[in-house]
C-alpha positions as CSV (number, residue, x, y, z in Angstrom):
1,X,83.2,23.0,-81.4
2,X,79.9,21.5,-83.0
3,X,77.3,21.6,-80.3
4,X,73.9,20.4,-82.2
5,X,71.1,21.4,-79.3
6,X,68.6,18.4,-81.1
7,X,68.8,15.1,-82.8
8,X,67.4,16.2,-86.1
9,X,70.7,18.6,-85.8
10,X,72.8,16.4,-84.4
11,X,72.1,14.3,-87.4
12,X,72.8,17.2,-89.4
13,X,75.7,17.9,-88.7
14,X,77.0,14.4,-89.1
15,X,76.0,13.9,-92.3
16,X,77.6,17.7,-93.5
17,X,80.9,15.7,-91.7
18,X,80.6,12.7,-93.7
19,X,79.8,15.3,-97.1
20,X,83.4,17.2,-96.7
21,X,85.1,13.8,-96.0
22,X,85.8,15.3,-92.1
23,X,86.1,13.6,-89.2
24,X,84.8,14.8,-85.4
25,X,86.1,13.8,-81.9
26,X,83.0,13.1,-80.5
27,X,82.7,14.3,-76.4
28,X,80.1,14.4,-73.9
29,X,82.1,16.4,-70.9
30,X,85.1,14.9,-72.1
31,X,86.0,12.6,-68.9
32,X,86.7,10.1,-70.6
33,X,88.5,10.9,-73.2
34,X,91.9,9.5,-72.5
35,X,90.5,6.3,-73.1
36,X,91.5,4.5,-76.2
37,X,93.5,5.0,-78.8
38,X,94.3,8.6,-80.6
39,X,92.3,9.3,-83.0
40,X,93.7,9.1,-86.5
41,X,92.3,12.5,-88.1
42,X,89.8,15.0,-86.1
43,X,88.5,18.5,-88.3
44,X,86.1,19.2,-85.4
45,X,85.0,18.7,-82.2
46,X,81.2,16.9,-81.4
47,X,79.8,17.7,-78.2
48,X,76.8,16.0,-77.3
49,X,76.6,18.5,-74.1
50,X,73.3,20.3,-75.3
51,X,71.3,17.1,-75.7
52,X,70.1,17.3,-71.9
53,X,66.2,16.7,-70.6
54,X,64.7,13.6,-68.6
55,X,61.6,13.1,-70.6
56,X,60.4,10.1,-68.8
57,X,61.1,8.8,-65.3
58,X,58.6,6.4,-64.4
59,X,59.1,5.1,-60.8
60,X,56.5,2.2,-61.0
61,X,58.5,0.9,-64.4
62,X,61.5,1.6,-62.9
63,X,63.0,3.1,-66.0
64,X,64.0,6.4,-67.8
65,X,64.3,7.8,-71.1
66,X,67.0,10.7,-71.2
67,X,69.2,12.3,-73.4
68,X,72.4,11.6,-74.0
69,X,74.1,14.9,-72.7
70,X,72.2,15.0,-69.4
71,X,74.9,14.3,-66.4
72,X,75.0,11.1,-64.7
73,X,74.7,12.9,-61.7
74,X,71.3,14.9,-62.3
75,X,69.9,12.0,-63.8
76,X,70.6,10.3,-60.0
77,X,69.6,13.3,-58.0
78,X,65.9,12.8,-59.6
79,X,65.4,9.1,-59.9
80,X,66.7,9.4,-55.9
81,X,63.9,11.9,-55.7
82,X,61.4,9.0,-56.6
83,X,63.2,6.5,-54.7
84,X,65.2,4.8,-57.7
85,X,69.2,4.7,-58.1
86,X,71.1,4.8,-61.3
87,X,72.9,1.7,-61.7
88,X,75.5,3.4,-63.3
89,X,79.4,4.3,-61.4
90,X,81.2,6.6,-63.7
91,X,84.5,7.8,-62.3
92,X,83.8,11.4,-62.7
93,X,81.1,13.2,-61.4
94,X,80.6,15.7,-64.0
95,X,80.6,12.9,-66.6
96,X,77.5,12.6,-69.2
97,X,75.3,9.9,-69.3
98,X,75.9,9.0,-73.0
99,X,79.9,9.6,-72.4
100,X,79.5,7.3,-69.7
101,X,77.4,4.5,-71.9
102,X,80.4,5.0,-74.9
103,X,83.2,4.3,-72.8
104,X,81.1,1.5,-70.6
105,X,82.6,3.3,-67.4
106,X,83.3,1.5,-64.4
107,X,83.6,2.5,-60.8
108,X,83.7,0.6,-57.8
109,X,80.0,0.1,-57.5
110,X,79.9,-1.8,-60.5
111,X,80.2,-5.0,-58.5
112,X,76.4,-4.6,-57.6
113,X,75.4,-2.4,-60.4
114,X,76.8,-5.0,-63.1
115,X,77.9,-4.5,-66.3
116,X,76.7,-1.3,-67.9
117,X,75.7,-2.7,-71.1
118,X,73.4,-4.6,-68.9
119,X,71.6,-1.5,-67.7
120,X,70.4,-0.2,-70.9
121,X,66.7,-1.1,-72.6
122,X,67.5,0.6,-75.6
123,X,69.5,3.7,-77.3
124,X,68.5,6.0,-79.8
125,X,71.7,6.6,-81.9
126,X,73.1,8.4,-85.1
127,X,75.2,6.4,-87.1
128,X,78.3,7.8,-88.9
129,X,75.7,8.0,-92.3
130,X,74.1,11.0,-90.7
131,X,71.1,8.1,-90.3
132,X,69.0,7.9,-86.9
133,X,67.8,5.0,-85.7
134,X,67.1,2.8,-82.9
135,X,67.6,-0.4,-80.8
136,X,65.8,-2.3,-77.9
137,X,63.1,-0.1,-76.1
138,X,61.4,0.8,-73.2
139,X,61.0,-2.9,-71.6
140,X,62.9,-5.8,-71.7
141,X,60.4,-7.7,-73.8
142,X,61.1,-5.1,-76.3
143,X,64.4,-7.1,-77.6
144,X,64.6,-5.9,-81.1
145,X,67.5,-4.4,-82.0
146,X,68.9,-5.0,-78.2
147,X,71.9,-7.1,-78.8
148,X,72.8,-4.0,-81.2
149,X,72.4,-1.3,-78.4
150,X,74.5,-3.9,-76.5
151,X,77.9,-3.6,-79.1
152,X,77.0,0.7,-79.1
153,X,78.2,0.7,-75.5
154,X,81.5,0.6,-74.7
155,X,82.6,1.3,-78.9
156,X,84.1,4.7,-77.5
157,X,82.0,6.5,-80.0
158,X,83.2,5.3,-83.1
159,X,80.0,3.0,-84.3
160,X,77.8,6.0,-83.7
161,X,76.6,9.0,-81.6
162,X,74.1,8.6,-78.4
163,X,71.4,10.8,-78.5
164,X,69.1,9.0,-76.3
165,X,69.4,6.2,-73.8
166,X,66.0,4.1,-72.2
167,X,67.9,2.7,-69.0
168,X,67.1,0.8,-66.3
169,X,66.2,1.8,-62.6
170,X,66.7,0.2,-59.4
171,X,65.3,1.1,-55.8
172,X,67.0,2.5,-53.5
173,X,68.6,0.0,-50.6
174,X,66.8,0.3,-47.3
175,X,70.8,0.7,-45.6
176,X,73.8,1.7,-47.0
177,X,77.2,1.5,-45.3
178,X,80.5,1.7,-45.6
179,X,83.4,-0.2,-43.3
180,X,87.0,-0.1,-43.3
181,X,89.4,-2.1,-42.3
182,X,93.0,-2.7,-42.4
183,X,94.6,-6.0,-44.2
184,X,98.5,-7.0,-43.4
185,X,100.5,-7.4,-46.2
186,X,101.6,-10.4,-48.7
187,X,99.1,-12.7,-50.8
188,X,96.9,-13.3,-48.4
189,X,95.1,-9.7,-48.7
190,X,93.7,-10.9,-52.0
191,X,92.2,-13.4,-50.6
192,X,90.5,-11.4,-47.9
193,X,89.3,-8.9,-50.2
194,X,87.9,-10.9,-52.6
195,X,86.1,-13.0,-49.7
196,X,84.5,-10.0,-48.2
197,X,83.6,-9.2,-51.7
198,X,81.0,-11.9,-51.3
199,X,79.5,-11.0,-48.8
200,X,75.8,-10.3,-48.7
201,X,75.1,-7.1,-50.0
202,X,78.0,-6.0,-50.9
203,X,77.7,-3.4,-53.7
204,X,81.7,-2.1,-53.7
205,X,85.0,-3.8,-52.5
206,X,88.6,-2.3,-53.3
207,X,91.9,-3.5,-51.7
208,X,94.2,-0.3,-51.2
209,X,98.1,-0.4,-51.3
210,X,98.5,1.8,-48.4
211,X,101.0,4.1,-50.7
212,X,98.0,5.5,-51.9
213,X,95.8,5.8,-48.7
214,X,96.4,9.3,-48.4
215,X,94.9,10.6,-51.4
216,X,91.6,9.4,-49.7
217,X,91.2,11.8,-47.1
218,X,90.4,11.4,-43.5
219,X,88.4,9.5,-41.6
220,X,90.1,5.9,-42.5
221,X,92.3,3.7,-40.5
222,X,95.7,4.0,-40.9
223,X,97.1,0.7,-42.2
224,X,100.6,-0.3,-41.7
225,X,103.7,0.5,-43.9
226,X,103.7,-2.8,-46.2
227,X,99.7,-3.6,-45.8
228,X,96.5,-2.3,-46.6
229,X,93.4,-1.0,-46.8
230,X,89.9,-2.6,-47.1
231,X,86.9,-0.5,-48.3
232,X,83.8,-2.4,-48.2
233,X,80.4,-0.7,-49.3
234,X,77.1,-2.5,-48.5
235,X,73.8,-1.4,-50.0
236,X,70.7,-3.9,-49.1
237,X,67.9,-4.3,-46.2
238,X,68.9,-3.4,-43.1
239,X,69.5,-6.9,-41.2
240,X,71.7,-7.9,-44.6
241,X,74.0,-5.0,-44.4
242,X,74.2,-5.3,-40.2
243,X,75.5,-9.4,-40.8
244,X,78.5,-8.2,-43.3
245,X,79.1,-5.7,-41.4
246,X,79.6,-7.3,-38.2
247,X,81.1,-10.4,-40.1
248,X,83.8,-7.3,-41.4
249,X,84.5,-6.7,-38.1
250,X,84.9,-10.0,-36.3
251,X,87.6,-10.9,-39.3
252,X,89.0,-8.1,-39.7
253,X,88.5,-5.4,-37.1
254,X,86.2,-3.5,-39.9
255,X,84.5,-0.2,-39.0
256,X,82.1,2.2,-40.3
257,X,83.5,5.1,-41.9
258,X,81.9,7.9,-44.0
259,X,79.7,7.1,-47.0
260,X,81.9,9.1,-49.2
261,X,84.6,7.0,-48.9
262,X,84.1,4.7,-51.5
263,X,83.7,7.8,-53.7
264,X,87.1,8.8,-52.8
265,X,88.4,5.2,-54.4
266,X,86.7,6.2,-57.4
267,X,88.5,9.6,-57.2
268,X,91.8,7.8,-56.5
269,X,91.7,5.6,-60.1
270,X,91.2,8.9,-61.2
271,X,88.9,10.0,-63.8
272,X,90.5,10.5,-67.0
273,X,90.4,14.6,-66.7
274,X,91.5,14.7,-64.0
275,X,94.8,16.9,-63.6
276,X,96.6,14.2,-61.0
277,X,96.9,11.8,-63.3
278,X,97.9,13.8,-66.6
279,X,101.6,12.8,-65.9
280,X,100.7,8.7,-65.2
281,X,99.8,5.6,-67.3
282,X,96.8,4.1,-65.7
283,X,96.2,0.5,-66.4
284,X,93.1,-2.0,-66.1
285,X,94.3,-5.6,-66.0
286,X,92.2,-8.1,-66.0
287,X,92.6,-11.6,-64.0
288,X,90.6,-14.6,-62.3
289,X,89.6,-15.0,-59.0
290,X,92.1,-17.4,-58.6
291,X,94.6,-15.2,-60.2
292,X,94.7,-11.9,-58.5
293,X,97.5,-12.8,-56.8
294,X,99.9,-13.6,-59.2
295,X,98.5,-10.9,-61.5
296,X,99.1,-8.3,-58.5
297,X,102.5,-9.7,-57.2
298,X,104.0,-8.9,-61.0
299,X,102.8,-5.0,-60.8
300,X,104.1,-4.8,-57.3
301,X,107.5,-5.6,-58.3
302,X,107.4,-3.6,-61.3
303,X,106.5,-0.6,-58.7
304,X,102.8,0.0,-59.7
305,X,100.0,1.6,-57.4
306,X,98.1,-0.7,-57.3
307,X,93.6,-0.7,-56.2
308,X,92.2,-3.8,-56.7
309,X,88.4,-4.6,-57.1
310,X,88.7,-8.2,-56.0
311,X,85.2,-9.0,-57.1
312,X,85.0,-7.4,-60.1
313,X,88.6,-9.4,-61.1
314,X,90.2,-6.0,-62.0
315,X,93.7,-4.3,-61.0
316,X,94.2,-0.6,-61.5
317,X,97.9,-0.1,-61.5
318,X,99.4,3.2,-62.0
319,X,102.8,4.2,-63.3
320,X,104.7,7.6,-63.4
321,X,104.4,9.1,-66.6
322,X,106.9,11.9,-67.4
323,X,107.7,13.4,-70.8
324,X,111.6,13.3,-69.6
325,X,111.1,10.1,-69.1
326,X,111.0,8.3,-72.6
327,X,109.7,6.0,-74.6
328,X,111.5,3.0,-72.8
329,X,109.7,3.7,-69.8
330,X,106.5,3.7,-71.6
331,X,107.4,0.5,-73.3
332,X,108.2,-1.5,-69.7
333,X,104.7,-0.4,-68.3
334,X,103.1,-1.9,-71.2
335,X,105.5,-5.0,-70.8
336,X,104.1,-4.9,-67.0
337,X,100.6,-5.0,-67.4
338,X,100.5,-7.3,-70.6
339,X,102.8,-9.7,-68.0
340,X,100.4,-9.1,-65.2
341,X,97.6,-9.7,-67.6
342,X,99.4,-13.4,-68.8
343,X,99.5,-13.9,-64.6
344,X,95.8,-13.0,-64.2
345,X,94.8,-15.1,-67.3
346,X,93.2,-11.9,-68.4
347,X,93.7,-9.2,-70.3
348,X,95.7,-5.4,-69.5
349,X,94.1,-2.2,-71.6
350,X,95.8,1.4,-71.5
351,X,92.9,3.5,-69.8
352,X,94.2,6.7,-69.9
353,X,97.8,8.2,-70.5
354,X,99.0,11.8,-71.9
355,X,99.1,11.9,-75.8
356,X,102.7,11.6,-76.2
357,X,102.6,8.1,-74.4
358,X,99.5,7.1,-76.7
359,X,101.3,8.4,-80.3
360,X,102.2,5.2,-82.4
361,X,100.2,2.6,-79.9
362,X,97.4,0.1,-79.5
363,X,96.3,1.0,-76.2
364,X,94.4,-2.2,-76.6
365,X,97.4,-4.1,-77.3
366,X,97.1,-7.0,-79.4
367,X,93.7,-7.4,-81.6
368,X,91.4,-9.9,-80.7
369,X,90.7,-12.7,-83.0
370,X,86.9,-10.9,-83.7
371,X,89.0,-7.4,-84.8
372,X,88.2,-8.2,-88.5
373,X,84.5,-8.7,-88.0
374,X,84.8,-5.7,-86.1
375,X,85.9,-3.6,-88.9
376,X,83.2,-4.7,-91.2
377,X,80.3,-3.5,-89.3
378,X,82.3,-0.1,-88.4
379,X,82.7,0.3,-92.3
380,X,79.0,-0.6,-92.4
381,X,77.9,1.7,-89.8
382,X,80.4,4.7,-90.4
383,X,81.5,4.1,-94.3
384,X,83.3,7.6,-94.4
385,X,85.4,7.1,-90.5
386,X,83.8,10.1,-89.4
387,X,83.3,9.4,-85.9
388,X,86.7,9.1,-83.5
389,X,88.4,7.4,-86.2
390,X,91.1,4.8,-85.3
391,X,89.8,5.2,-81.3
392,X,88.3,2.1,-81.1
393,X,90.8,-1.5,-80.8
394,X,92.6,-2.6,-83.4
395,X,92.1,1.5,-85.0
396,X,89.0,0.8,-85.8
């Protein structure tokens, strides 16, 4: 493994990569690397892991500069320190903040968060040339380059390394709380979700089948055999959070439960290291508001797990995933999700799954109209394909 412990080295080393004609998988802790497509060659690993150190945290600016290996969750235990959050929700708690940028990780917070190319002022980055440069800045006025920094995040890696990230801060919510409640059965749970999504202050909302309410933990409601469970997380001044909360209750007999819970829903989508879910396909289909239903009735039948963030428009389903199992059984979970995405109006993307089930597929399923563009600036950007070749959509 290729651990560079600077950017000058990091640099380096990609450019001795791109000299032998050799490709790296490129990793931060390797959370997420289940995500996307496999890669087509790899002659060495690229760990970004010794690229750690907060050099700025400025509490009156609200913003940060760190390095790309530093985890997610160091960078939040000092910004939390000066009164500031990350607006960032990574499924894994050991995941790094530049792993976290690459794969545009999403958790359950990310209703309030937003977006998490929307969090990010700038990156410093190292393109597959071996060439550093940079994009956007400290401050949103700074908007060279930022549209750029924009189409780094989420690439999985393959446009360039992260060595350094300028991100935004928020502060902290005067309250946060977190309220349960159980939701009977058929398409009108949807419905209910998604309107106590939009409720003031509401930073997280996930609709639980209750098949998977025991991989939470204690603490919950028990919801009935065919219906399920309603985890609500609201971050915001005190009076705002009191009004949903009691607003929660009156509809649906909500009540507070632990703060951790809603960390537990990130648990349950699983991160992609984890070991639970290194024998199941895990899907992310897309759908409109107006769509969830439909979208959710068609993984239902199929037999999927389904948690769904009704706000954020998003469905994880997950399937069994056995190597005795087959290719066919691979193939009609792809069928599933592509027909739940055609339900939703949105789209279905393969976010983690054990090799064999990746070999010989577009996890992305079929290119967007954009792929060709796409491959132009990735032959710009990396001209030899030494960074996660073929990861990206379309095996770019």
């Amino acid at each position: 493994m290729l651990a560079p412990t600077g950017p000058e080295a990091l640099a380096e080393v990609v450019r001795e990569l791109g000299a032998r004609g050799e490709a790296a998988l490129v990793r931060g802790a390797g959370t997420e690397l289940p995500q996307g497509n496999l890669p087509r060659s790899v002659a060495a690993v690229l760990s970004t892991k010794a690229l750690t150190g907060i050099d700025v945290l400025d509490a009156d600016e609200g913003v940060a500069h760190v390095a790309a290996g530093t985890p997610v969750a160091a960078l939040r235990e000092q910004a939390r320190s000066e009164g500031l959050e990350v607006p960032l929700d990574p499924p894994s708690p050991a995941s790094t903040l530049g792993g976290a940028l690459a794969a545009a990780a999403l958790g359950p917070r990310s209703l309030g968060f937003g977006r998490v190319r929307e969090q990010v002022l700038g990156l410093e980055v190292v393109l597959g040339s071996g060439e550093r440069t940079r994009c956007g800045g400290r401050v949103v006025k700074n908007v060279t380059g930022y549209d750029l920094a924009k189409l780094y995040v989420g690439s999985l890696g393959t446009l360039c390394v992260i060595e350094h990230v300028w991100l935004r801060l928020r502060p902290l919510p005067e309250e946060t709380r977190v309220v349960a409640a159980r939701v009977s059965g058929g398409e009108e749970a949807p419905a209910a979700a998604l309107a106590a999504a939009r409720l003031a202050g509401v930073r997280a909302a996930a609709l639980i089948d209750s098949s998977l309410t025991a991989e939470l933990g204690g603490g919950l409601p028990e919801p009935s055999r065919d219906g399920h469970l309603l985890i609500v997380e609201m971050a915001s001044d005190a009076p705002v959070v009191a009004q949903s909360a009691a607003a929660l209750a009156r509809r649906h007999g909500g009540v507070t439960v632990p703060a951790g819970a809603i960390d537990a829903v990130a648990a349950l989508e699983g991160a992609a290291d984890d070991a639970r879910h290194r024998a199941a396909l895990r899907f992310r289909v897309t759908a409109r508001p107006s769509r969830l239903v439909a979208a959710y009735a068609v993984l239902r039948a199929a037999g999927a797990l389904v948690v769904t963030h009704p706000g954020l428009g998003l469905l994880c389903a997950r399937f069994t995933c056995a190597v005795d199992e087959g290719a066919k059984h691979v193939d009609d979970a792809f069928a599933t999700a592509q027909a739940a995405a055609r339900a939703g109006e949105g789209s279905a993307v393969l976010a983690a799954a054990p090799d064999f089930a990746r070999a010989g597929r577009d996890v992305f399923g079929t290119p967007p109209a954009s792929v060709a563009l796409m491959r132009r600036l990735a032959a710009e950007l990396d001209p030899k394909s030494v960074l996660n070749p073929g990861v990206f959509v379309g095996g770019i």
